[in-house]
KOLDODO-310506 format. One record per atom (N, C-alpha, C, O): residue in three letters; residue number from 1; atom name; z, y, x. Coordinates in nm, 4 decimals. Example, Ala and Ser with C-alpha at 12.3 -4.5 7.8 and 13.67 -1.06 7.14 Angstrom:
% KOLDODO-310506
+------+-----+------+----------+----------+----------+
: type : seq : atom :       up :    north :     east :
+------+-----+------+----------+----------+----------+
:  ala :   1 :    N :   0.7800 :  -0.5690 :   1.3190 :
:  ala :   1 :   CA :   0.7800 :  -0.4500 :   1.2300 :
:  ala :   1 :    C :   0.7800 :  -0.3300 :   1.3200 :
:  ala :   1 :    O :   0.8465 :  -0.3319 :   1.4236 :
:  ser :   2 :    N :   0.7080 :  -0.2250 :   1.2850 :
:  ser :   2 :   CA :   0.7140 :  -0.1060 :   1.3670 :
:  ser :   2 :    C :   0.7870 :   0.0030 :   1.2900 :
:  ser :   2 :    O :   0.8039 :   0.1138 :   1.3409 :
+------+-----+------+----------+----------+----------+
This chain:
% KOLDODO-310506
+------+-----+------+----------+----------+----------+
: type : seq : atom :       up :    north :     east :
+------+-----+------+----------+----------+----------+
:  unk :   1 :    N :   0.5707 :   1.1042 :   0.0546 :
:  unk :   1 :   CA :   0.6686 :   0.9997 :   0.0334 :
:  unk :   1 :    C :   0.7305 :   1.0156 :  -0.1053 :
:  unk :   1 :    O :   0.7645 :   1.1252 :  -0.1498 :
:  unk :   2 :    N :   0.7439 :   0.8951 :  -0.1743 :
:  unk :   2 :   CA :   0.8137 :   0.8883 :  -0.3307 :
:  unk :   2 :    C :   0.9215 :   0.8789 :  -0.2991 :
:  unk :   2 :    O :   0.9508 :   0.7921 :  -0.2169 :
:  unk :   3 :    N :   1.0356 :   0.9772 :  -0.3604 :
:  unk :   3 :   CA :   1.1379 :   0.9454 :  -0.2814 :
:  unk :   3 :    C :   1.2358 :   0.8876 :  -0.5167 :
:  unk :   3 :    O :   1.2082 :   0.9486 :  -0.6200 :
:  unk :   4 :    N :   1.3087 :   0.7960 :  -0.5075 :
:  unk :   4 :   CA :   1.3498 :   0.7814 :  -0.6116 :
:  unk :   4 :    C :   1.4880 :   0.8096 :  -0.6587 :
:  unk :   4 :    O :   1.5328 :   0.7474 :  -0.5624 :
:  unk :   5 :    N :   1.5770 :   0.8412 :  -0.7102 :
:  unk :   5 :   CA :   1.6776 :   0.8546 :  -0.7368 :
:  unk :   5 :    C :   1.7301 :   0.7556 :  -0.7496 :
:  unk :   5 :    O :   1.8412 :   0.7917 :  -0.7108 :
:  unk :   6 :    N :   1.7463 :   0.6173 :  -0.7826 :
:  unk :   6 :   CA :   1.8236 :   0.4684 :  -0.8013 :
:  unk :   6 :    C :   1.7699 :   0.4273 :  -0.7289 :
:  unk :   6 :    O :   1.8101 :   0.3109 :  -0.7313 :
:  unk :   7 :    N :   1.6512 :   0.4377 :  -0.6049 :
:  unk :   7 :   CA :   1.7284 :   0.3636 :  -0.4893 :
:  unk :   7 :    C :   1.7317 :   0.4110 :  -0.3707 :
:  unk :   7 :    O :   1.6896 :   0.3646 :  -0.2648 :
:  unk :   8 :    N :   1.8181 :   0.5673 :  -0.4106 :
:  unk :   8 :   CA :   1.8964 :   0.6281 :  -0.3121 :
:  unk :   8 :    C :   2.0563 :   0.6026 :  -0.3511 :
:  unk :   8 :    O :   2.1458 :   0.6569 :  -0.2863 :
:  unk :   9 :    N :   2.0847 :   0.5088 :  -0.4707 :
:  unk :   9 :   CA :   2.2107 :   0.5596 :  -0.5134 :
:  unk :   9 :    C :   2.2921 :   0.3863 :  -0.4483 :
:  unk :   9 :    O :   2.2293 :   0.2853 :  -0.4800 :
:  unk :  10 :    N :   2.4051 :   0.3694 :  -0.3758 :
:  unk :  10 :   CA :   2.4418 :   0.2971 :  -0.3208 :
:  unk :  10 :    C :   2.5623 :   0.2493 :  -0.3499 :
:  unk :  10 :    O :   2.6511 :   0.2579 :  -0.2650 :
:  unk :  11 :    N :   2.5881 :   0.1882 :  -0.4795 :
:  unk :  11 :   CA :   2.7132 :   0.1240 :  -0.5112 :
:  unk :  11 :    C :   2.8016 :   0.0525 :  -0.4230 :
:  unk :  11 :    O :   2.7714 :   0.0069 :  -0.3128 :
:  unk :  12 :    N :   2.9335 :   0.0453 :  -0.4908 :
:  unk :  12 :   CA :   3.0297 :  -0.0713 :  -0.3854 :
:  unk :  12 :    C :   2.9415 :  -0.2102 :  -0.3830 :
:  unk :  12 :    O :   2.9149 :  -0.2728 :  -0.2804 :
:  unk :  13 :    N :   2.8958 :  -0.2508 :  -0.5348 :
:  unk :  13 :   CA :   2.8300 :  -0.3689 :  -0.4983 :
:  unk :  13 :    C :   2.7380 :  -0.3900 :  -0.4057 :
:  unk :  13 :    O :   2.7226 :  -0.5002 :  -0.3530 :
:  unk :  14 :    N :   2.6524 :  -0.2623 :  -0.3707 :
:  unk :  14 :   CA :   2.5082 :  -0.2295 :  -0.2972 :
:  unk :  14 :    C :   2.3822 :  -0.1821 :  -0.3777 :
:  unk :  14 :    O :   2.3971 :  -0.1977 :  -0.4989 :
:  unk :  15 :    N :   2.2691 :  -0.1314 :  -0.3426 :
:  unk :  15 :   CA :   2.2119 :  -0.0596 :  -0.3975 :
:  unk :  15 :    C :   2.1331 :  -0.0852 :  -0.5313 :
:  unk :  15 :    O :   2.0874 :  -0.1899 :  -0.5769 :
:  unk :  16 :    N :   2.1313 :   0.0603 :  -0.5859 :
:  unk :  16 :   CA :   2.0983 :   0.0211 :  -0.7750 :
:  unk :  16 :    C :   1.9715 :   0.0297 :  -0.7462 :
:  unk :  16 :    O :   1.9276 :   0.1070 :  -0.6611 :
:  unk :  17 :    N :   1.8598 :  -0.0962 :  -0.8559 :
:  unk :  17 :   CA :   1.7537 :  -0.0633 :  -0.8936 :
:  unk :  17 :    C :   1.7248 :  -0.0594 :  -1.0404 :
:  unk :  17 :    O :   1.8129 :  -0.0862 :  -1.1221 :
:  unk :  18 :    N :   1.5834 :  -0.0213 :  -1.0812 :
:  unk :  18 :   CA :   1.5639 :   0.0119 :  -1.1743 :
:  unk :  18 :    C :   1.5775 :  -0.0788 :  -1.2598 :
:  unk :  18 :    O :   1.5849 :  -0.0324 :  -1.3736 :
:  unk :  19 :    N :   1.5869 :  -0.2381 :  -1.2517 :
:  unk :  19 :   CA :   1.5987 :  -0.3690 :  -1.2980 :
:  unk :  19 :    C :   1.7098 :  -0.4033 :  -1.3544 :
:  unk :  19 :    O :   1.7334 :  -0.4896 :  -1.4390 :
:  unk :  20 :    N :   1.8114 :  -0.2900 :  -1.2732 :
:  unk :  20 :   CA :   1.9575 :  -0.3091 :  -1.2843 :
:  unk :  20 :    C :   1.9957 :  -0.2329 :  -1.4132 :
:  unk :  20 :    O :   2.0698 :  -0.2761 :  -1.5015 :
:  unk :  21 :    N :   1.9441 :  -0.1331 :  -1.4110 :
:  unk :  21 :   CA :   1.9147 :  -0.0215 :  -1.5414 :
:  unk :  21 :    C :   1.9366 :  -0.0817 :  -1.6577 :
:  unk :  21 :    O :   2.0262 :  -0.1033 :  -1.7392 :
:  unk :  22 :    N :   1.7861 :  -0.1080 :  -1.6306 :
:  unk :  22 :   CA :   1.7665 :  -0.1654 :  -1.7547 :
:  unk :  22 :    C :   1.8102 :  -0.3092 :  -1.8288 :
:  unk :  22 :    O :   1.7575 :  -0.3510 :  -1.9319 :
:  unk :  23 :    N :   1.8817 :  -0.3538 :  -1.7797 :
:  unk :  23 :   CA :   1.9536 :  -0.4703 :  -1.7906 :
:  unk :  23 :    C :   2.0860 :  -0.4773 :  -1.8695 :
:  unk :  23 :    O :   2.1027 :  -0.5565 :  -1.9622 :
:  unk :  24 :    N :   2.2036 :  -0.3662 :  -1.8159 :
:  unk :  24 :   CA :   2.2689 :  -0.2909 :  -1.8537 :
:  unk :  24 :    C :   2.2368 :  -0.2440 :  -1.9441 :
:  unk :  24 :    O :   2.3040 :  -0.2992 :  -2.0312 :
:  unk :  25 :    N :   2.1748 :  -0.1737 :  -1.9891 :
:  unk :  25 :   CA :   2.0848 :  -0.1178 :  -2.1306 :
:  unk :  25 :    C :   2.0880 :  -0.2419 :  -2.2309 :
:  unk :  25 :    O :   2.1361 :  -0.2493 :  -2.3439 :
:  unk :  26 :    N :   2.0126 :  -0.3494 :  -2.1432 :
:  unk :  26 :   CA :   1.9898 :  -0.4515 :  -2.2675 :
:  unk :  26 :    C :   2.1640 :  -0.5012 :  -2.3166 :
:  unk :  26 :    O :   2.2056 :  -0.4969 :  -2.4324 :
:  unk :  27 :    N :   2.2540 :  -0.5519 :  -2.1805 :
:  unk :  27 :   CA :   2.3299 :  -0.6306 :  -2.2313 :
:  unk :  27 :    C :   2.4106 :  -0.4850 :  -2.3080 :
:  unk :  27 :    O :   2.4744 :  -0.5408 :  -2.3972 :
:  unk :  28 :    N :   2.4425 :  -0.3280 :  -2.3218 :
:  unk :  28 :   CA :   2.5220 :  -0.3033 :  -2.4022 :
:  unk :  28 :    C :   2.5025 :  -0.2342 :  -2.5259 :
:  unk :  28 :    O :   2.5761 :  -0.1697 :  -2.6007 :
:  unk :  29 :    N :   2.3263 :  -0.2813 :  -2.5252 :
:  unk :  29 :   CA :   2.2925 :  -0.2509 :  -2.6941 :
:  unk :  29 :    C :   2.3363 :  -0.4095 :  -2.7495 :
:  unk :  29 :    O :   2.3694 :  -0.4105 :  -2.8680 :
:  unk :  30 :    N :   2.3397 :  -0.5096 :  -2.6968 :
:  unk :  30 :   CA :   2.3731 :  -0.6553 :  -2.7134 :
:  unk :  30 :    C :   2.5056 :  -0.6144 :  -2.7980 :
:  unk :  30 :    O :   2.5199 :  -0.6203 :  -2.9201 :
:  unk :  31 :    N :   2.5982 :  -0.5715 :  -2.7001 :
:  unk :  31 :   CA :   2.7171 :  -0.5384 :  -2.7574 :
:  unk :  31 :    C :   2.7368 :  -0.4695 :  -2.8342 :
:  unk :  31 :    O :   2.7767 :  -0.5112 :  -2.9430 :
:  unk :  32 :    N :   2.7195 :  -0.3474 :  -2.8135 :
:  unk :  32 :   CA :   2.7052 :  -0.2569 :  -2.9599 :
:  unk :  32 :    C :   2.6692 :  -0.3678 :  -3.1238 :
:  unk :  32 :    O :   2.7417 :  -0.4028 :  -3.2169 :
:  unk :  33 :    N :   2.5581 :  -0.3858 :  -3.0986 :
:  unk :  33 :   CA :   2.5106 :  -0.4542 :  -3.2229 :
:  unk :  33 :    C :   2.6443 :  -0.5680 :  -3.2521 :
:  unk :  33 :    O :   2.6711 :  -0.6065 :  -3.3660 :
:  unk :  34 :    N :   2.7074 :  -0.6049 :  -3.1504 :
:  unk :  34 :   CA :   2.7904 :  -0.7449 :  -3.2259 :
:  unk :  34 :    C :   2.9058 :  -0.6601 :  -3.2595 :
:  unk :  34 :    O :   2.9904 :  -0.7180 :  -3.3276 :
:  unk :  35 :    N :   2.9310 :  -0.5372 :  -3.2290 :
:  unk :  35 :   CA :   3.0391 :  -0.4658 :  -3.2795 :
:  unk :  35 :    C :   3.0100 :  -0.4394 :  -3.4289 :
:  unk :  35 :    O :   3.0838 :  -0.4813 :  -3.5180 :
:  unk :  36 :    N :   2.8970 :  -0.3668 :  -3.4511 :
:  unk :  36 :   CA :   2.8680 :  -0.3925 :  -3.5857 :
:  unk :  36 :    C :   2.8449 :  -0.4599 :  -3.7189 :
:  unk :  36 :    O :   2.8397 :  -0.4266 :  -3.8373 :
:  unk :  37 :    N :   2.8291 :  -0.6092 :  -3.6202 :
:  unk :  37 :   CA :   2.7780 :  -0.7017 :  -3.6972 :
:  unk :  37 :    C :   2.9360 :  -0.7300 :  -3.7511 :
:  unk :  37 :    O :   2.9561 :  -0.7663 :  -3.8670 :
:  unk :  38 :    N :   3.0427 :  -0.7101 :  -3.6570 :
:  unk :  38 :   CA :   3.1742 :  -0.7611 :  -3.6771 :
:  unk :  38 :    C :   3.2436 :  -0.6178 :  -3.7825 :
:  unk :  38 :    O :   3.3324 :  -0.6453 :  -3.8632 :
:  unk :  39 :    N :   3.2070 :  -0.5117 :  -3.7734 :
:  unk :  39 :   CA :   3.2735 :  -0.3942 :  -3.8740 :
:  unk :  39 :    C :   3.1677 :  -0.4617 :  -3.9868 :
:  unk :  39 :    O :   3.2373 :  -0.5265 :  -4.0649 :
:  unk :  40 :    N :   3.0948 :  -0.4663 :  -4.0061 :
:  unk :  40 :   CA :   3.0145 :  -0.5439 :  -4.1166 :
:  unk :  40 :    C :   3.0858 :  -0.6210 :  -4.2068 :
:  unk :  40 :    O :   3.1313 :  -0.5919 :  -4.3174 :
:  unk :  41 :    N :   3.0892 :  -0.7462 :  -4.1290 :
:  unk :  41 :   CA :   3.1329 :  -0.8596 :  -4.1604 :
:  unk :  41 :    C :   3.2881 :  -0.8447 :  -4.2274 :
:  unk :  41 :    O :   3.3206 :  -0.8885 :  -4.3377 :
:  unk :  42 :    N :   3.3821 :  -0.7664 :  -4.1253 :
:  unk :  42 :   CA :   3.5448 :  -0.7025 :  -4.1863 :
:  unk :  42 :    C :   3.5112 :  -0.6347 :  -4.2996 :
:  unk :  42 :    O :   3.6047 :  -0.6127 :  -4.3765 :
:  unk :  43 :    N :   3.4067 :  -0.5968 :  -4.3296 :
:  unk :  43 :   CA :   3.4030 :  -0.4493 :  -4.4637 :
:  unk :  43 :    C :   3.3977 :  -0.5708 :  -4.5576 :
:  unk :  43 :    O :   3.5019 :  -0.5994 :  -4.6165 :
:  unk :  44 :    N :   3.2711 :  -0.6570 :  -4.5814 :
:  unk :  44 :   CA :   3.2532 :  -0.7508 :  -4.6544 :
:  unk :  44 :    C :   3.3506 :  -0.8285 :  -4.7179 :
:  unk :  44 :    O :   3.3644 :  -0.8368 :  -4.8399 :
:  unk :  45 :    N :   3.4315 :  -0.8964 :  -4.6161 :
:  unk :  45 :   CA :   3.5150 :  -0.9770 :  -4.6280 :
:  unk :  45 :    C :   3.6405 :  -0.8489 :  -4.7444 :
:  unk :  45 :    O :   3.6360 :  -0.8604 :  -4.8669 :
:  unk :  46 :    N :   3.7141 :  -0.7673 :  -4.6932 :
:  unk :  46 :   CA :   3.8214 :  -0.6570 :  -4.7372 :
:  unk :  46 :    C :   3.7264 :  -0.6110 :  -4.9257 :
:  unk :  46 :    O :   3.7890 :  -0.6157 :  -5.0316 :
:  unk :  47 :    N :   3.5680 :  -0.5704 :  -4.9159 :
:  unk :  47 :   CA :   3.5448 :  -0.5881 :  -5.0587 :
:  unk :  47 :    C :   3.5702 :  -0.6817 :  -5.0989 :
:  unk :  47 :    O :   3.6627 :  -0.6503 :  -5.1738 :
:  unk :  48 :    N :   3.5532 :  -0.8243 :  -5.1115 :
:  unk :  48 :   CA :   3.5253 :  -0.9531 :  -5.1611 :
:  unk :  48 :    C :   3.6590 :  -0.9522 :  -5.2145 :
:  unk :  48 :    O :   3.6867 :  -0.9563 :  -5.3344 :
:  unk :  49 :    N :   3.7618 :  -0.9453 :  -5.0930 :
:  unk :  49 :   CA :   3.9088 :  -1.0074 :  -5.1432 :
:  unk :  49 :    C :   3.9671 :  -0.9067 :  -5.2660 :
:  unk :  49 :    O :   4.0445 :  -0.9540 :  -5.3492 :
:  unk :  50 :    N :   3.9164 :  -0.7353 :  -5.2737 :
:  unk :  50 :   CA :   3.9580 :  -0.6929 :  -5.3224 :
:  unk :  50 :    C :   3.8937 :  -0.7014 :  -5.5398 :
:  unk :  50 :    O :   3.9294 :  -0.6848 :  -5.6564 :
:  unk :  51 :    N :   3.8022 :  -0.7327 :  -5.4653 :
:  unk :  51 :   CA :   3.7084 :  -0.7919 :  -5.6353 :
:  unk :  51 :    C :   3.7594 :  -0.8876 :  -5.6484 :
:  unk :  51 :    O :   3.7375 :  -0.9131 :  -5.7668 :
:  unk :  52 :    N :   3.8461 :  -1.0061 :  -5.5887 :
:  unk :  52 :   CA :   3.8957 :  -1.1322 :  -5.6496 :
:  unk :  52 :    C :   4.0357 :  -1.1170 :  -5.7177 :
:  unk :  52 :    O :   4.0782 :  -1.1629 :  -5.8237 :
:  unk :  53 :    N :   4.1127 :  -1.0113 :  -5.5908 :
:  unk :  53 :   CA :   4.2508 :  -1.0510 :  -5.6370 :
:  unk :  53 :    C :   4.2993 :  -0.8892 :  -5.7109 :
:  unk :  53 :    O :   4.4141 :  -0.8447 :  -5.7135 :
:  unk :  54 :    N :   4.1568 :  -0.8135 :  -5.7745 :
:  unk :  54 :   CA :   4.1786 :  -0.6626 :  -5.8725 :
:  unk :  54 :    C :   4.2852 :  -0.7473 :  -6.0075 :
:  unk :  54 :    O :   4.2785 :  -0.8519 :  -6.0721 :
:  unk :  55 :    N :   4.3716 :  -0.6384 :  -5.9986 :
:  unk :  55 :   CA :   4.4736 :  -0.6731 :  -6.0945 :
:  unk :  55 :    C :   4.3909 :  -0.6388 :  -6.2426 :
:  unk :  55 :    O :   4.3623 :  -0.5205 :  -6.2612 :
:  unk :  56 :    N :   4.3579 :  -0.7242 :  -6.3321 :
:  unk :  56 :   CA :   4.2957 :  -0.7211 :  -6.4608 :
:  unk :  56 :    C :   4.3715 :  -0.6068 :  -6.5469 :
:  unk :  56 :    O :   4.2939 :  -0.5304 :  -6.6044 :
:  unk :  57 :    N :   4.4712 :  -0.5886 :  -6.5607 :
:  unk :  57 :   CA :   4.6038 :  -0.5181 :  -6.6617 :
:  unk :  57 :    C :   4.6202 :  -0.4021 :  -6.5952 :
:  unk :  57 :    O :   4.6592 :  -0.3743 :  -6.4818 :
:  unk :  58 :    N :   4.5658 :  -0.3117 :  -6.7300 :
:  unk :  58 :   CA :   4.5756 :  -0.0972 :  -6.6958 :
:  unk :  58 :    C :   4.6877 :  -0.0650 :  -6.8059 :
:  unk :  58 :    O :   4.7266 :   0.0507 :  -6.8224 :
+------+-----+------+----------+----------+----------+
């Protein structure tokens, strides 16, 4: 008998499969990446403003 570890494991929702896994996986590399895309995007924006409004006069 194969016995598996996720689907012996029995959440409040009801039992995990391997589908479930990997799903989870997908949606929180999803997230990750839009976290980055957004520290990205803030870095960009904070250079830009600081090359426009650099005080010319040393």
């Amino acid at each position: 008998m194969r016995w598996n570890f996720l689907a012996a494991f029995q959440s409040v929702m009801g039992p995990v499969r391997g589908g479930d896994i990997s799903q989870a996986f997908g949606l929180m590399g999803k997230g990750m990446v839009g976290i980055f895309i957004v520290m990205l995007l803030i870095y960009l924006v904070i250079v830009i403003l600081n090359k426009t409004t650099k005080n010319s006069d040393k």
